[in-house]
MARBA-3410 file (N, C-alpha, C, O; in Angstrom, 1 decimal):
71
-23.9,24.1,75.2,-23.4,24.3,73.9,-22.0,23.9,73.8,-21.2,24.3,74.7 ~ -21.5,23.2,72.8,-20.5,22.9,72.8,-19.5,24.0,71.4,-19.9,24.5,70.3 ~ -18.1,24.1,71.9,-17.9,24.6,71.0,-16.2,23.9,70.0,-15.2,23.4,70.5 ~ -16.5,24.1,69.2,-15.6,23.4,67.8,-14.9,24.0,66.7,-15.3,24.4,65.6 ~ -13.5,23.8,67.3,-12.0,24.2,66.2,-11.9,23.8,65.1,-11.5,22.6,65.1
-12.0,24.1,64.1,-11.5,23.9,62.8,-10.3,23.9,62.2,-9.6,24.8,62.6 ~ -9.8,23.0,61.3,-8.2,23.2,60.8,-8.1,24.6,60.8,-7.2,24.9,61.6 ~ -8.8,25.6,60.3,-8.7,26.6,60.1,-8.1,27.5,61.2,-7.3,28.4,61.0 ~ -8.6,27.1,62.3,-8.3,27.7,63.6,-9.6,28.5,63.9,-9.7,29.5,64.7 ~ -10.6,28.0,63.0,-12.4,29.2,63.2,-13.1,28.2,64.4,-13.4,27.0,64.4
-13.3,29.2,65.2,-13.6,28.7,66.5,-15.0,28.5,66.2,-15.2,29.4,65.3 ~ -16.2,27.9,66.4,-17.3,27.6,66.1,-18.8,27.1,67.1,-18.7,25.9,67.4 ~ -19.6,27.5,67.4,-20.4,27.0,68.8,-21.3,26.6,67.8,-21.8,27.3,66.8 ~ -21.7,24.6,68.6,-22.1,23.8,67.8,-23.8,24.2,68.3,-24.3,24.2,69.5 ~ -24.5,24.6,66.9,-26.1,25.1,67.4,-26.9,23.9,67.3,-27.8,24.0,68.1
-26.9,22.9,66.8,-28.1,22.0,66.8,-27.9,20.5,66.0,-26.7,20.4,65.7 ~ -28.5,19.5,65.8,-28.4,18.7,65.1,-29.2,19.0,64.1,-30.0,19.9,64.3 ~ -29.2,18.4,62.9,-30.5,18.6,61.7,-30.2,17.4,61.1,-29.2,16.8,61.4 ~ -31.0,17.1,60.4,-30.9,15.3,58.9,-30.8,16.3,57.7,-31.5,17.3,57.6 ~ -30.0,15.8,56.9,-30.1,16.1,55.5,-29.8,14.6,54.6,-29.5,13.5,55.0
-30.2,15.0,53.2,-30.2,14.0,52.3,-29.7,14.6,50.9,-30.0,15.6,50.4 ~ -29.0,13.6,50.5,-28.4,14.0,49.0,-29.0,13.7,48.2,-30.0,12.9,48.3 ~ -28.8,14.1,47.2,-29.4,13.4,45.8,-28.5,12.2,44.9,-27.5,12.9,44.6 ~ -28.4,11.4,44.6,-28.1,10.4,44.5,-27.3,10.7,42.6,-26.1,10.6,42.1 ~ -28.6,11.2,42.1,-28.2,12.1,40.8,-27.5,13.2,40.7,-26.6,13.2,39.9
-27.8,14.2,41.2,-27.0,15.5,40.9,-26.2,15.8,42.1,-25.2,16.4,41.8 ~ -26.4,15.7,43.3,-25.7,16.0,44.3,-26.5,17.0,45.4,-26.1,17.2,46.5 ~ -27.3,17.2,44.8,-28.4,18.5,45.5,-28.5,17.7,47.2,-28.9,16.6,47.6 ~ -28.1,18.6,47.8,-28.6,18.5,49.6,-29.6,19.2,50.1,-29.6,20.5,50.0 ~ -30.3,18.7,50.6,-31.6,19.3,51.6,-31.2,18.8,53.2,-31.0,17.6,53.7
-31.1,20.0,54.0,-31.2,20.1,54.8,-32.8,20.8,55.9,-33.3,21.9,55.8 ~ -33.1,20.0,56.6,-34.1,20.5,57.7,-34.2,20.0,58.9,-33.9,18.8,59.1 ~ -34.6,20.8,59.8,-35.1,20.3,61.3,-35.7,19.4,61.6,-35.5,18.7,62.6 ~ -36.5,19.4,60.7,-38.1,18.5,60.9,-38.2,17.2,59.2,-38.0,17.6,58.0 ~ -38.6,15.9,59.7,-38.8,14.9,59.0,-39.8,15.4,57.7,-39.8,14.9,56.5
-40.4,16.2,58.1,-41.6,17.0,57.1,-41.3,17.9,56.4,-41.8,17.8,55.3 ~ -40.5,19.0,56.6,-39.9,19.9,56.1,-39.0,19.2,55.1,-39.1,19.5,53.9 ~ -37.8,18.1,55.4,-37.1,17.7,54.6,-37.5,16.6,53.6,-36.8,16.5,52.5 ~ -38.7,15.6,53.9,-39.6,14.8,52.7,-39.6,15.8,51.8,-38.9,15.8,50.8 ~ -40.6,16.9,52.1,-41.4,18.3,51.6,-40.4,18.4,50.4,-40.7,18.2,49.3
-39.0,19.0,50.9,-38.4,19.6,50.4,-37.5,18.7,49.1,-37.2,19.2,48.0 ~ -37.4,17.4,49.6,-36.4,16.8,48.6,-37.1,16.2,47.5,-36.4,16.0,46.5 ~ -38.5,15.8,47.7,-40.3,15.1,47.1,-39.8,16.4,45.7,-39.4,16.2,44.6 ~ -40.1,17.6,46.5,-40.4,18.8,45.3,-38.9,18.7,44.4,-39.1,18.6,43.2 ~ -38.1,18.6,44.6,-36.4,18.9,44.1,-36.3,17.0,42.8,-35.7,16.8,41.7
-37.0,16.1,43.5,-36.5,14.8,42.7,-38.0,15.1,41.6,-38.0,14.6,40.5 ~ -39.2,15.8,42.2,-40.4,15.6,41.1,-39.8,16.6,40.0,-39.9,16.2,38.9 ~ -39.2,18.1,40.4,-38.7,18.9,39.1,-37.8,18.6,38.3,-37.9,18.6,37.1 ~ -36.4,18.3,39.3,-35.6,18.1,38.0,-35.1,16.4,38.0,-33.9,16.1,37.9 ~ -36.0,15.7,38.1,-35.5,14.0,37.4,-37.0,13.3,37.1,-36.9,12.3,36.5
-38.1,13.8,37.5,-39.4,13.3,37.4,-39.9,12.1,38.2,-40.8,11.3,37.8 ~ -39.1,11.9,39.4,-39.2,11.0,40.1,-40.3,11.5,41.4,-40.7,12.6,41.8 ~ -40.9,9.8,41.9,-41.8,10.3,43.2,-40.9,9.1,44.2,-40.9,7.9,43.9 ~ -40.3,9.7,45.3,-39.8,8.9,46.0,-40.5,8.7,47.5,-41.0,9.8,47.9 ~ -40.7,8.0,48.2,-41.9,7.8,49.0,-41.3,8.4,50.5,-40.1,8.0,50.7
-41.7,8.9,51.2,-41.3,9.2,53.0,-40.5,8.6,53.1,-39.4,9.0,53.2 ~ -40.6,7.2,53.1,-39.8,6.3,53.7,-38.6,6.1,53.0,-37.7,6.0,53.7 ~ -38.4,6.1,51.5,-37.1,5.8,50.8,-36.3,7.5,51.4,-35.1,7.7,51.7 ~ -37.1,8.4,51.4,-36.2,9.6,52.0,-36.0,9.7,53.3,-35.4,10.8,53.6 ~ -36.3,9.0,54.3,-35.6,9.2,55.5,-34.4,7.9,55.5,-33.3,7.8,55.9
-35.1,7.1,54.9,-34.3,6.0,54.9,-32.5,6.6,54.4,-31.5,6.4,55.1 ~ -32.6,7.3,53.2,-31.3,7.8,53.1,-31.0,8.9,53.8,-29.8,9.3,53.6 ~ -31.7,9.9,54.8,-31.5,10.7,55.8,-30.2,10.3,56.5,-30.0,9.1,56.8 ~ -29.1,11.6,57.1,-28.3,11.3,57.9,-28.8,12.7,59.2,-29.5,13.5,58.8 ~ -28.6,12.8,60.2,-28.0,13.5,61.1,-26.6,14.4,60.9,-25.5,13.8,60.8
-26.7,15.2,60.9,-25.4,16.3,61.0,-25.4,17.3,61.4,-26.4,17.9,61.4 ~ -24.3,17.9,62.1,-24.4,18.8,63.3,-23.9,20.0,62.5,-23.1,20.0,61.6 ~ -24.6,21.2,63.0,-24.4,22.4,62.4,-23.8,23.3,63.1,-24.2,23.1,64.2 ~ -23.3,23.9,63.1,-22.0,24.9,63.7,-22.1,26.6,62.9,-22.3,26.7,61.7 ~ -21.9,27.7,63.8,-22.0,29.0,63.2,-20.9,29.6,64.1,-20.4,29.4,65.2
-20.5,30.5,63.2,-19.2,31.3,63.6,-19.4,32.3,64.8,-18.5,33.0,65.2
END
C-alpha cells in the first residue's frame, strides 16, 4: 500500500485503482471496480436523464482509471 500527502497535509493510504466515466452532458461521474458495474451504471444514468442508449464500448472507450485514496 502506498501512502499519499495532500496540499492539505491529509496523509492518505492509496486503496485501489477503479475506472470512472463522466457525462459529457451534465457532469454526472460513475465510478466502479468492475467494467460491468460501471456500463450498468452509466447505461441507466444517460437512458433517465438524456434518453440516450450508449453501447459498452462507447462507455469504456471514454473510461479512465483513477486511484482512490481514504483517510
Amino acid at each position: 500500500m502506498t501512502n499519499v500527502k495532500f496540499a492539505s497535509g491529509t496523509l492518505c493510504n492509496l486503496v485501489s485503482m477503479t475506472k470512472e466515466v463522466a457525462c459529457a452532458q451534465c457532469g454526472f461521474r460513475v465510478r466502479a471496480d468492475s467494467d460491468d458495474e460501471l456500463v450498468e451504471d452509466f447505461q441507466q444514468h444517460n437512458k433517465a436523464f438524456h434518453n440516450m442508449d450508449l453501447s459498452r464500448e462507447q462507455i469504456l472507450a471514454k473510461a479512465k482509471t483513477v486511484q482512490v485514496a481514504t483517510a
